[in-house]
N, C-alpha and C positions, 0 to 999 in steps of 0.2 A: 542425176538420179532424183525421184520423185519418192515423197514419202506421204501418204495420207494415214493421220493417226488413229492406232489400231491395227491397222492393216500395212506396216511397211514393210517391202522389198528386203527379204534375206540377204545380204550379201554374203560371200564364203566364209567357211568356220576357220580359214588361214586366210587372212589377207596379206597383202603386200608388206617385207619383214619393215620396221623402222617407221619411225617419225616422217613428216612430211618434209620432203625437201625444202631447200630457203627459197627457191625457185616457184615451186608447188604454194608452200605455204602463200607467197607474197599474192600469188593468182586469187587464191583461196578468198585472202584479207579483202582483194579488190571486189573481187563477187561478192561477196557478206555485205561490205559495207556501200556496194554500190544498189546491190538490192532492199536493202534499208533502206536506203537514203528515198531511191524510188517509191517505195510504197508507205515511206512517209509523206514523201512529197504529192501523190495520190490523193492520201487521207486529208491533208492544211486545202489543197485544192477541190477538194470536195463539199457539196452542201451540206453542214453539218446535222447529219439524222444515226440515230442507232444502227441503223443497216450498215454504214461506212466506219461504223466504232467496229463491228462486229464480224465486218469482212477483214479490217485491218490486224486487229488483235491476231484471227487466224490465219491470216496471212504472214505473220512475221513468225506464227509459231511453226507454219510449214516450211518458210525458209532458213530460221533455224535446225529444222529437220534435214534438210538436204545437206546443209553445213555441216554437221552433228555425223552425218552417216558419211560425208567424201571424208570428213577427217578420220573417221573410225578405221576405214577399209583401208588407210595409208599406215596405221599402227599395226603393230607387231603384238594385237591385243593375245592376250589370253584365251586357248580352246572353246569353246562353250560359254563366253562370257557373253553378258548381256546390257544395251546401254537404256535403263528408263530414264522416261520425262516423270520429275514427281512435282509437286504445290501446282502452281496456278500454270505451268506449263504443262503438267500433265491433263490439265483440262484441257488442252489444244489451243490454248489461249495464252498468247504473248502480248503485254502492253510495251511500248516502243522502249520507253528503257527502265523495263522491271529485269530480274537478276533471272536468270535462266537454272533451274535447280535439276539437277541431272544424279542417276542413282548407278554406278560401274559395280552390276552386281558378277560377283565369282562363283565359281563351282566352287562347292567345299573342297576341294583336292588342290585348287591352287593356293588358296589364302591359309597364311600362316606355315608353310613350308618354309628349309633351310636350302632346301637344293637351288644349285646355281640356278638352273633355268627358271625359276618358278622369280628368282633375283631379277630376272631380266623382263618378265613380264609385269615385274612391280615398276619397271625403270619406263615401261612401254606405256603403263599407266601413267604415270606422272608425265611424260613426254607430251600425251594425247590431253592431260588436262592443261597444260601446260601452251599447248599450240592453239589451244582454244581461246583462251587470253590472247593469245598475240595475234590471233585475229579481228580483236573486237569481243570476243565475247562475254559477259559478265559473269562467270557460273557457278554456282553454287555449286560443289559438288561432293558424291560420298562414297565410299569405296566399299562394300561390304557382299556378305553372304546371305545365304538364303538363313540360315539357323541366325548367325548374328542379326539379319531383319527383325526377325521374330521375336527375339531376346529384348531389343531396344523398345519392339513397338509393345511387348509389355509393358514393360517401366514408365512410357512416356508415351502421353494422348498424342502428343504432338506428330510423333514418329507415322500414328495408328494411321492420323490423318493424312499424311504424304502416303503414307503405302497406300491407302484407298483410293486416291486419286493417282496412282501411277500410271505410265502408259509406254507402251513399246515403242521404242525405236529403232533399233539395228541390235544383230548380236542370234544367240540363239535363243528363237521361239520358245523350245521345249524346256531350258531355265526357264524362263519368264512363266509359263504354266506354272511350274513347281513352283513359283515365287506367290502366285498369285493363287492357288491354292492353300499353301502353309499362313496368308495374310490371311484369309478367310477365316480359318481356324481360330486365329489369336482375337478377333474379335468378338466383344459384348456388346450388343447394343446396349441394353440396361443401362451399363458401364461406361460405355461411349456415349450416351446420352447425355449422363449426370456429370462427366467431366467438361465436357465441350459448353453444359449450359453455363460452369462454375464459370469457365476460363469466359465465357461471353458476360456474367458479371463485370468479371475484374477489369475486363477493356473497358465496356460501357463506364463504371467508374472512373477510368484512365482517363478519357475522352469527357470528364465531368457529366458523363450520365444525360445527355442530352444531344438530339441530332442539331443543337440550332445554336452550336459553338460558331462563333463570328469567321472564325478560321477552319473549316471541321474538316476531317481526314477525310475523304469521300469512300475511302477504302475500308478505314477501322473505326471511324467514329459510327455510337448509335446512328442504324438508319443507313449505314452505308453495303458495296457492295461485301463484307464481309460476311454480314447480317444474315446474307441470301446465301450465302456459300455454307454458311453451317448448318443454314437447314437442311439443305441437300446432301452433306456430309452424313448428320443422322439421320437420313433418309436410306441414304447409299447403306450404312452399315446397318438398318436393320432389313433392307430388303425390300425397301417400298418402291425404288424407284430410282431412276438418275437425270429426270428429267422432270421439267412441272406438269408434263401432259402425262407421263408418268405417274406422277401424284395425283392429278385428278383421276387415273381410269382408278386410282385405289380408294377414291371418296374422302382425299386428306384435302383437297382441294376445287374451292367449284369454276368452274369452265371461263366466268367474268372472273374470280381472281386470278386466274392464270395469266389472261390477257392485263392485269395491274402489274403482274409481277413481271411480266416481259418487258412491257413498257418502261417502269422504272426499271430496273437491270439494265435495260436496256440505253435509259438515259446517264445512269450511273458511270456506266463503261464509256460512254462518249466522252462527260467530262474529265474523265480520268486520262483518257488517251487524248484530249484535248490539252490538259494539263500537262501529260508529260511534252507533248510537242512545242506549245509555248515554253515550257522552262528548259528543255532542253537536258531535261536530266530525268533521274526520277524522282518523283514528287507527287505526292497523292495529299498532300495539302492545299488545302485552296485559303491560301497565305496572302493577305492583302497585297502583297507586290505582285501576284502573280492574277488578283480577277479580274481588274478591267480588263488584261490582255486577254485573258481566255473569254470574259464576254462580249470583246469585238469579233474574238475569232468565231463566235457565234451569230455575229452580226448585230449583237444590241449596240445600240449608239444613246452617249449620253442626249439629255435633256437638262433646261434650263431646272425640273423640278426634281430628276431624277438622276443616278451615276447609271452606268452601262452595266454596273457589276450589280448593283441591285436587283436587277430582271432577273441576271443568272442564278444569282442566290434566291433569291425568292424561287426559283423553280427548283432548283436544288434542294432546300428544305421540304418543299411540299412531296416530291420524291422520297425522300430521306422520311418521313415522316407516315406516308404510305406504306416504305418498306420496313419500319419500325412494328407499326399495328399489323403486316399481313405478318412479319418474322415469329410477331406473339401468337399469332392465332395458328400458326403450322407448328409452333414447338411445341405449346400445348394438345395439338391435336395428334400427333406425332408421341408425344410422352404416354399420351392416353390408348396410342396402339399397340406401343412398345411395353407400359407396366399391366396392361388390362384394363378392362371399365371399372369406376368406381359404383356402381351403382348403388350399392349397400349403404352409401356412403350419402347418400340423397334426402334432403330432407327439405319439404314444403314449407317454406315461407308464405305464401298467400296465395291464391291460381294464378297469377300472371308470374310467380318467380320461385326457385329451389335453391338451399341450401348445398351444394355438390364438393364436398369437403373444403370448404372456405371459401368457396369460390360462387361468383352468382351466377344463376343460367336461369337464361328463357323456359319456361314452359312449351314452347313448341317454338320449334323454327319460324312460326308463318306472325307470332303473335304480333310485331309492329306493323306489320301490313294490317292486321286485321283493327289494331291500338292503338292510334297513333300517340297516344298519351303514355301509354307506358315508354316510351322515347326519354322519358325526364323523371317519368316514375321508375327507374332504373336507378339513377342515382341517387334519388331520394329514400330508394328502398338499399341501398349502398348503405348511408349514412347510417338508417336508422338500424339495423340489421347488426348485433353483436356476433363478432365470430369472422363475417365476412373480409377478407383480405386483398379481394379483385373480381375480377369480373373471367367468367370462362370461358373457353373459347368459341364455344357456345354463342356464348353472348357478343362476344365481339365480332364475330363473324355476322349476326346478323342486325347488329347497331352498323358496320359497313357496308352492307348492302342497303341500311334503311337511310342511306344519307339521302338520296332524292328524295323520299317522304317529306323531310323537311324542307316544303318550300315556305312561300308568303303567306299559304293559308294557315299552315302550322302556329307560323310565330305567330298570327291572329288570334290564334284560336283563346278565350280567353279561361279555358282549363288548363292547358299550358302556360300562359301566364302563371297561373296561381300557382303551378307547380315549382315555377322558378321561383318563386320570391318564397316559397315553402325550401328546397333547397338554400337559400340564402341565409332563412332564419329558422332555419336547425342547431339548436344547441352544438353541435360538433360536426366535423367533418366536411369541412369546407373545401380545406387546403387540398383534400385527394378526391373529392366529386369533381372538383373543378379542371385537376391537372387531366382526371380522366374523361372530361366532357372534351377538355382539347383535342384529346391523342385521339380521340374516336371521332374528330370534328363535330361532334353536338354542340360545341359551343359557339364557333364559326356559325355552323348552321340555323340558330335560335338568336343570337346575335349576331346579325349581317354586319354591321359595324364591328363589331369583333374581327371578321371573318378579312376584313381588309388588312390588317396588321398583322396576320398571321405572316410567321416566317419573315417581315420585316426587319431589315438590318437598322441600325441606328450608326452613323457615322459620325459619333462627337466624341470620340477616345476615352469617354468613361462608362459606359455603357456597355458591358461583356456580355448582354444576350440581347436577342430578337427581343421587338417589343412585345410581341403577345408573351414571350415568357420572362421577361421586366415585369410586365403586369403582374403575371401567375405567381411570382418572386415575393413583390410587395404585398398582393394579396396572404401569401402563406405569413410573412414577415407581420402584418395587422394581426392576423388570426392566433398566434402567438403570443401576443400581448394578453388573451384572455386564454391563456392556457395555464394552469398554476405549474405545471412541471416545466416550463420554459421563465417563469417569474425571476432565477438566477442570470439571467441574461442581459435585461434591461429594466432592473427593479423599478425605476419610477414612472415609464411606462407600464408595468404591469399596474403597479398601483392604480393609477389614472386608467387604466382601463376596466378596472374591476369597481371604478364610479361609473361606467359609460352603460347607460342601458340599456341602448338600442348598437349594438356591434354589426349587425346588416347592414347598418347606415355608413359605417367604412368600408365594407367589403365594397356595395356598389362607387363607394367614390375610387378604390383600388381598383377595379376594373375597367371605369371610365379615366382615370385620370391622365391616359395616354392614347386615350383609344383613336384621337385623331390627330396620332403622329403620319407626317410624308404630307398633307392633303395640303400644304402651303396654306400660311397667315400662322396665328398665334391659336398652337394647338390646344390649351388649356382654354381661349373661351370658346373654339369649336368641340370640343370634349362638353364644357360647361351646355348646349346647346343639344346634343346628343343626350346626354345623362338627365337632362329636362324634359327630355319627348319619352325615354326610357320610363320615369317614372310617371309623368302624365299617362301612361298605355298598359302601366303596374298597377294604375289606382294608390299607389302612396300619397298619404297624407301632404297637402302643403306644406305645414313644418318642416318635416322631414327633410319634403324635395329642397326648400330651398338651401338648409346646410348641407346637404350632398351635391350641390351646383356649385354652394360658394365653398366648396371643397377642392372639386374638378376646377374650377376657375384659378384659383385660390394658389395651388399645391406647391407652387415656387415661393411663393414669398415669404415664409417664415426662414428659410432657409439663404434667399435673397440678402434680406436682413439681418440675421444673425453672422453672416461669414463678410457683409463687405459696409455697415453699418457701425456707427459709434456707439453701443447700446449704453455708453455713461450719458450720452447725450438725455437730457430727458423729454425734449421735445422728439425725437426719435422714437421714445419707447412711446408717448400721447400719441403720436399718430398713427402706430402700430395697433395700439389698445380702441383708437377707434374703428379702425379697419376691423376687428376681429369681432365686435358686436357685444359679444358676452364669452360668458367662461369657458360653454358650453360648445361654442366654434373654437375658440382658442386650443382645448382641451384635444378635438378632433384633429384641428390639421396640425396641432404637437405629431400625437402619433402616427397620421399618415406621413409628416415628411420624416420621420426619420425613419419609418417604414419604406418608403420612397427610397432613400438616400442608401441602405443599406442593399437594397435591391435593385441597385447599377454597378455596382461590382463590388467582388472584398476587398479591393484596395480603396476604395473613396473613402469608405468609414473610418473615423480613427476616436480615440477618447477626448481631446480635445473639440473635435467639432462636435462632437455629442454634448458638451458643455458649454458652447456657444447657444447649440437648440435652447438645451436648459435654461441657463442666464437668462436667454430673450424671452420662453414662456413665464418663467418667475416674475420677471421681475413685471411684465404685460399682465401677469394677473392680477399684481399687485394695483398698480392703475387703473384693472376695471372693476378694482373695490368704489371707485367714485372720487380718488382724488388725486392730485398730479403729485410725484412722488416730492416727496420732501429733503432734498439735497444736505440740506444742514444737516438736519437729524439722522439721515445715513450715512456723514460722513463723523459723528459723532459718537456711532452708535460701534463704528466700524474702529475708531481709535481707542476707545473703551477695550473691547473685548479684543483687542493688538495688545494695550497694555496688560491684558490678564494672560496672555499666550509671553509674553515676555518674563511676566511674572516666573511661570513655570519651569523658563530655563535660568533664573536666579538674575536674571537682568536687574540691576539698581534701579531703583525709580527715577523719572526723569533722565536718562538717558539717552529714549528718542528724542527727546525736543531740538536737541541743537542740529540731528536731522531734517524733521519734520517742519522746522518754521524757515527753513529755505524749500517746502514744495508747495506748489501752488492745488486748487479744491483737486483740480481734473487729474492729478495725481491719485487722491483718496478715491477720486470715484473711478476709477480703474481698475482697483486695484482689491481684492476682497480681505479681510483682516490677516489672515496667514501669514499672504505677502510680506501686507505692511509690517507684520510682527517680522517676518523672516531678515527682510528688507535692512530695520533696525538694528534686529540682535549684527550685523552683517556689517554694517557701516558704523554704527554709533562710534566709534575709536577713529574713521579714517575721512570724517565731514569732509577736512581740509588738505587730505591726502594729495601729496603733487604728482603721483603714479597710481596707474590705469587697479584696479580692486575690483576681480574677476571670482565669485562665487559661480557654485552648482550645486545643486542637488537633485534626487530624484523627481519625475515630475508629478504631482498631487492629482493628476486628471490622466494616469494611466501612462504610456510608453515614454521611453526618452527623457530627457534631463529639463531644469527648469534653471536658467542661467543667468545671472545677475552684473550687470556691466557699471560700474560707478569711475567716471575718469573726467579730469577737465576739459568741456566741451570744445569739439577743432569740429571743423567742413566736411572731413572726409573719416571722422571715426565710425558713422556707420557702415559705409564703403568698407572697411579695413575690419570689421566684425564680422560681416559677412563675407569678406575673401577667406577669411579662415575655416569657416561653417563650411566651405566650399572645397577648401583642398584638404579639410580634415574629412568628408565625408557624412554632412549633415545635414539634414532638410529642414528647415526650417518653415516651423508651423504659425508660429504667431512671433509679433514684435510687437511690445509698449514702448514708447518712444518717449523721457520726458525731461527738461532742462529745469536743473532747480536754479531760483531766483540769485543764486551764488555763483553760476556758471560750469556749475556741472551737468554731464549727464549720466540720467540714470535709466538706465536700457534694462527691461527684459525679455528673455528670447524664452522659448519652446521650441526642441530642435529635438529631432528621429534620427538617430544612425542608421547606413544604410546596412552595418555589417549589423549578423547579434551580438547582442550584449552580455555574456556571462557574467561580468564582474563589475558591477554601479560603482563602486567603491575608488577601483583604480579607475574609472574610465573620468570621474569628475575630477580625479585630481590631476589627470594630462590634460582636461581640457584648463580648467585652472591655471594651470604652469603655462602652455602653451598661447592661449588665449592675451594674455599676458605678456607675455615677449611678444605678441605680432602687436600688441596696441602702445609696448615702448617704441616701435621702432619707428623712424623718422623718412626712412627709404622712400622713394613713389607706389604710387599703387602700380602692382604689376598688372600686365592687360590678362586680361577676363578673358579664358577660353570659351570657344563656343559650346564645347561640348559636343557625342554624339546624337542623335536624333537616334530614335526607337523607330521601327522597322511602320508600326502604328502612325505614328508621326508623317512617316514619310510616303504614306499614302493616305493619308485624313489631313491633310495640312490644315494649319487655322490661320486664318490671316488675321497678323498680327494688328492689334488695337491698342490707340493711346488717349484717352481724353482726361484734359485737363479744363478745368473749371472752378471759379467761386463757390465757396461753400453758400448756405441761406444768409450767413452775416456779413460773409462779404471780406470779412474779415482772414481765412484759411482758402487753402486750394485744393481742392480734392484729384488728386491724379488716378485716375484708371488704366490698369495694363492688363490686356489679355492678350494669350500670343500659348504655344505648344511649351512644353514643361521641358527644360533641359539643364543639362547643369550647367554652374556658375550663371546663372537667368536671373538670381537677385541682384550677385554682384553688380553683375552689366549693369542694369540699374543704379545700383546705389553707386558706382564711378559718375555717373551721370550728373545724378545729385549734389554730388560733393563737388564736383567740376563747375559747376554753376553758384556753388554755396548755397544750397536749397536747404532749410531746415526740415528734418523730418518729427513730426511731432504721432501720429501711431502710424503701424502697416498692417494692414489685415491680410493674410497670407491664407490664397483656398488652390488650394490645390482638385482637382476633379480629374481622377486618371490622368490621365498625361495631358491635360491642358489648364494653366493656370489660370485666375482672374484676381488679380493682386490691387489692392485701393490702400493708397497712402496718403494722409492729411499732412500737409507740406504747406511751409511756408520763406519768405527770400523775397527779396528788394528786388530780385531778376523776374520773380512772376508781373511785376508791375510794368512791364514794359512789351507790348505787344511781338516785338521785334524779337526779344529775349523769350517767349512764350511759345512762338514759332520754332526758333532755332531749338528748345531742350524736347520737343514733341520729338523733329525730327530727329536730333539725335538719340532719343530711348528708341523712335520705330527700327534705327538703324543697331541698337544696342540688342532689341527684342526677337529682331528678323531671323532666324535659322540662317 
């Protein structure tokens, strides 16, 4: 039996009494799943195009049809009952293994009866859903009446929208009328408008309000095929139409957008039916495990410069991105049919643009074609414009048709020019001109270098957005700094930025400072080279240009430095301080990198690397006052006001000394007066302690505990510090590493729990206790789990690095490890070290999303020997390797 939806084949209003035989049923199973199977197998063996997404979807939702109606006619259904397709099945549209949602509507006369028989038709029900499952089928289903539809699709949008979209399949016609008139009634558009846009809110937020999530739903994330479906949803309920050629004979849509929105729909649906086939289930995620497969299934093939998945993703965002901007410009045109014109509401900003209740609009549909300048004077007239909150739809519909406009003569034109670098240096309104040049691609279009990083994925495990909106990130993140209602945020940035004053001069370095990520070599001086010809073509001042290149050039190394450098060193901080020129560079790339660093993901940033930045611009300022810092006196200046902090808690004078004259300078200069006061108040009683004296307290630079280790120095006590960090559940952020001239050591750690923390109070005095009994114990080190790898990890691998080398004296060894972040990963390490008898003297600990870069100054009579230098590489690569 054949069903075409809408139009299916009556079967009798008594069918055959009972359930399908086990006989029946097993037939049933083998045809379902053998018909599956085939026009799956169809779809993988076809050229991957829209046409073969679009035959197949409706292919599987016909032959769930035919299934749907042999099992109906074999039940002992109910009189006058009726079986609809409701959600994305009642579109006619089945993806291979999406859930099949089906509506077992009654006649009022059967539902809710006591009489035996009406028992038996409840039993026949259940039976038929029942057999449905045992054949394969996934279904969703709901049993109700026509009054009870109408009751529920009151109360809940959700309902409204399944009833809109229902569709007949077997059972009696003349219910199904009466259903489908009584749904009509229950609906408001108005009503239905304003819920549906709520609920498309709350997704978008779900899905982090962005289509260029690394992993994005293709189905609910902004930009995806949901996007399209609720236009059409409040299209269908107010009458406009159920289709997009539909919508254009009503003037909500013009004849080239129709053909954007088939096309993307159209490609939307392929990956999605591509996706469930490769995974094998349903999955409307494009989950790093799953895009290289599904972009071979498309036939991209890796490249030496490129992964296979990046092709597919890059065309997937720019789809998703389309479908973003046409969704905006049909809701609002759509709202605007459904509430009435605003027209009253209209108010002339200048002849090229109108006020139209907050919103900006074109003076005339034709005006970019006739201006091409008003293209950038849009924006500009954005920013300066009190009151306006977007652009209408109006407008956006005809900045999308003005994208060819912008070709090479545009970006030439040099009134264009002038307009961007006016846009730039506008008091305000940077952060929303610029997200709205993206989404409308004016800024693609006007920067052609731009336009190449659009939708670009970044595969280094700390980076959770496309680079063009990395960039758009840091940019908002600079602009911020000179905002005084965001000053609580990053008060010494703010500071420093309300000296700065020329603030344009960052924006363009945030815009370029990635801009030639993928294009292979070192993207910071090909960015540096780009953002050079940029303002050579701006007319910007030399000055200027040259700190906004040694910006772009620049934008790693404060942050280079500060996470895997000695900054007590003070030949370290001289060479820094020459590098930076003057205050006035130092000042800049302060706040772009931590601008930067905040805008690769919310887990990079933490409060302690925020005070690594710090440290290393202070104390760099200090040196390009004109003279190399002066160690004595800062380590004098620093014991001073130690003993005034001791003072306070009623410490005896002289007290510290019998500490203090067992630590050698590079102790003080490590360490900032707090410490050493803390340090003292902590130890002064236990110099000569022959057991391990384990303090905590909260940490003074924001999350997590600050941890004090004083015990007589053995090989394998940092090994043994850090198994415990490990099976207690603590990341550790930094280690000071130091031996006093007595044979102790004295360790400080920075460590994050990964659970929260309610209570600081008990949680330092378990680690205390505990910390303390693993450092009495005498046992071996137990072996170092590997840990699991994160899903990220396991398809971004990093291959693992170990370089050991001489410091500049000759004298230390400086060891580097980069390798994927997992637990126990210091451990493995510090077993290593202690297994060689390697002294460790600091560890600088940087964590970047899930990939670490760990540098430790290390010293041992085993680095001295080529043979022994070999053997501990290879064992940390073998220690570090996943």
């Amino acid at each position: 039996m054949s069903a075409v939806p809408g139009d299916a084949p009556v079967p009798q209003e008594q069918p055959t009494p009972g359930a399908p035989a086990a006989s029946s049923l097993k037939t049933l199973r083998a045809q379902f799943r053998d018909g599956k199977t085939a026009l799956i197998q169809r779809f993988r063996d076809a050229r991957p195009t829209a046409p073969a997404a679009g035959r197949l979807v409706r292919a599987l939702a016909k032959h769930v049809d035919r299934t749907l109606q042999d099992l109906w006619e074999h039940a002992f259904m109910p009189r006058g009952a009726a079986l609809l397709a409701v959600g994305g099945f009642g579109r006619g549209e089945l993806f291979p293994y999406s859930d099949v949602d089906v509506l077992v509507l009654l006649p009022s006369s059967v539902h809710g009866s006591d009489d035996p028989a009406i028992a038996a038709h409840r039993s026949a029900i259940e039976g038929f859903i029942t057999a449905c499952w045992d054949i394969g089928l996934e279904i969703g289903s709901s049993v109700r009446t026509i009054d009870e539809c109408v009751a529920e699709a009151q109360a809940d949008v959700t309902v409204q929208t399944a009833l809109l979209e229902s569709r007949f399949i077997c059972g009696s016609r003349k219910l199904y009328s009466g259903f489908k008139r009584a749904s009509a009634s229950v609906m408001n558009p108005s009503a239905f408008l304003r819920a549906k846009t709520l609920e498309m809110r709350q997704r978008h937020t779900k899905y982090e309000d962005t289509p260029y999530s690394l992993e994005p739903n293709c189905k609910e994330s902004p930009g995806g095929l949901r996007d399209l479906q609720v236009v059409m949803w409040v299209a269908r309920a107010a009458g406009l139409g159920k289709t997009w050629s539909e919508l254009a004979s009503k003037g909500l849509v013009t004849p080239f957008e129709v053909k954007q929105l088939q096309r993307n729909e159209g490609l939307l649906k392929l990956i999605r039916a591509r996706l469930h086939v490769v995974a094998g289930r349903r999955e409307d995620r494009l989950v790093f495990d799953l895009q290289t497969a599904v972009a071979e299934s498309f036939g991209y093939k890796a490249t030496k410069a490129h992964r296979a998945s990046e092709a597919l993703m890059r065309r997937y965002y720019w789809a998703a991105k389309a479908v973003a901007q046409l969704n905006q410009i049909l809701m609002l045109n759509i709202e605007e049919r459904i509430n009435g014109s605003q027209e009253a509401q209209m108010r002339p900003i200048n002849e090229k643009f109108l006020d139209r209740g907050g919103m900006l609009e074109v003076a005339s549909d034709d005006l970019y074609e006739r201006d091409h300048h008003a293209i950038l004077e849009t924006f500009l007239t954005y920013q300066r414009t009190v009151g306006i909150k977007g652009l209408s739809a109006r407008t956006l519909r005809a900045l999308y048709n003005a994208r060819e406009l912008m070709d090479a003569k545009f970006r030439r034109d040099p009134r264009n020019r002038e307009l961007f670098m006016q846009i730039l240096r506008e008091p305000q309104g940077q952060t929303h001109a610029f997200r709205l040049m993206n989404q409308t691609s004016v800024l693609g279009r006007y920067l052609w270098v731009f336009r190449r990083i659009v939708g670009q994925m970044q595969h280094d495990l700390f980076h959770v957005y496309t680079v063009d909106q990395h960039i758009l990130m840091v940019l908002r993140n600079v602009r911020r700094f000179f905002i005084p209602e965001h000053a609580h945020e990053y008060p010494f940035c703010s500071q420093l930025a309300a000296q700065f004053d020329r603030p344009w001069v960052l924006y363009i370095a945030a815009l370029f400072h990635d801009v030639a990520k993928g294009r292979g070599g070192d993207h910071s001086d090909l960015g540096g080279t780009e953002v050079r010809r940029f303002c050579r073509e701006h007319g910007i001042e030399r000055d200027d240009t040259q700190i906004i290149e040694f910006l772009v050039r620049e934008h790693l190394t404060l942050s280079r430095i500060a996470q895997k450098e000695d900054l007590s060193d003070p030949d370290v901080i001289t060479a820094f301080a020459a590098r930076m020129k003057n205050q006035r560079y130092l000042t800049a790339l302060y706040l772009l990198t931590v601008a930067d660093i905040r805008g690769t993901s919310p887990k990079v940033w933490n409060a302690w690397k925020g005070k690594l930045l710090e440290d290393l611009y202070r104390l760099t300022l200090r040196a390009l006052g004109g003279s190399r810092p002066n160690m004595d006196a800062d380590i004098e200046a620093r014991k001073l006001e130690a003993r005034h902090t001791l003072a306070l808690y009623s410490v005896l004078p002289g007290a510290e000394e019998a500490l203090w004259k067992t630590l050698e300078v590079s102790y003080f200069a490590r360490h900032d007066a707090a410490d050493i006061a803390w340090h003292a108040r902590s130890l002064s009683r236990h110099v000569q302690s022959d057991r391990p004296i384990v303090k905590a307290r909260s940490s003074s630079v924001g999350e997590g505990l600050q941890v004090l280790v004083y015990s007589p120095d053995k090989a394998d006590l940092f090994a043994r510090i850090c198994g415990y960090f490990d099976s207690a559940g603590f990341s550790i952020l930094d280690a000071k590493i130091h031996t006093t001239t007595a044979g102790y050591a004295l360790d400080t750690f920075q460590v994050i729990s990964a659970a929260p923390v309610e209570h600081y109070r008990d949680l330092i005095s378990l680690v205390e206790t505990q910390l303390g009994q693993a450092l009495n114990t005498e046992a071996p080190l137990p072996e170092s789990s590997r840990g699991r790898l994160s899903r990220r990890v396991k398809s971004f691998p990093i291959t693992p690095r170990v370089l050991l080398k001489p410091d500049d004296r000759g004298q230390r060894w400086l060891l580097s490890v980069s390798t994927s972040d997992r637990t126990g990963l210091l451990y493995s390490i510090a077993r290593v070290l202690a297994r060689h008898k390697i002294n460790l003297q600091l560890a600088k600990i940087s964590t970047l999303g899930e990939r670490v870069e760990d540098t430790f100054l290390i010293n041992g009579s085993a680095l001295q020997q080529n043979r022994l230098q070999i053997q501990i590489e290879t064992e940390l690569l073998d220690a570090i390797t996943p």
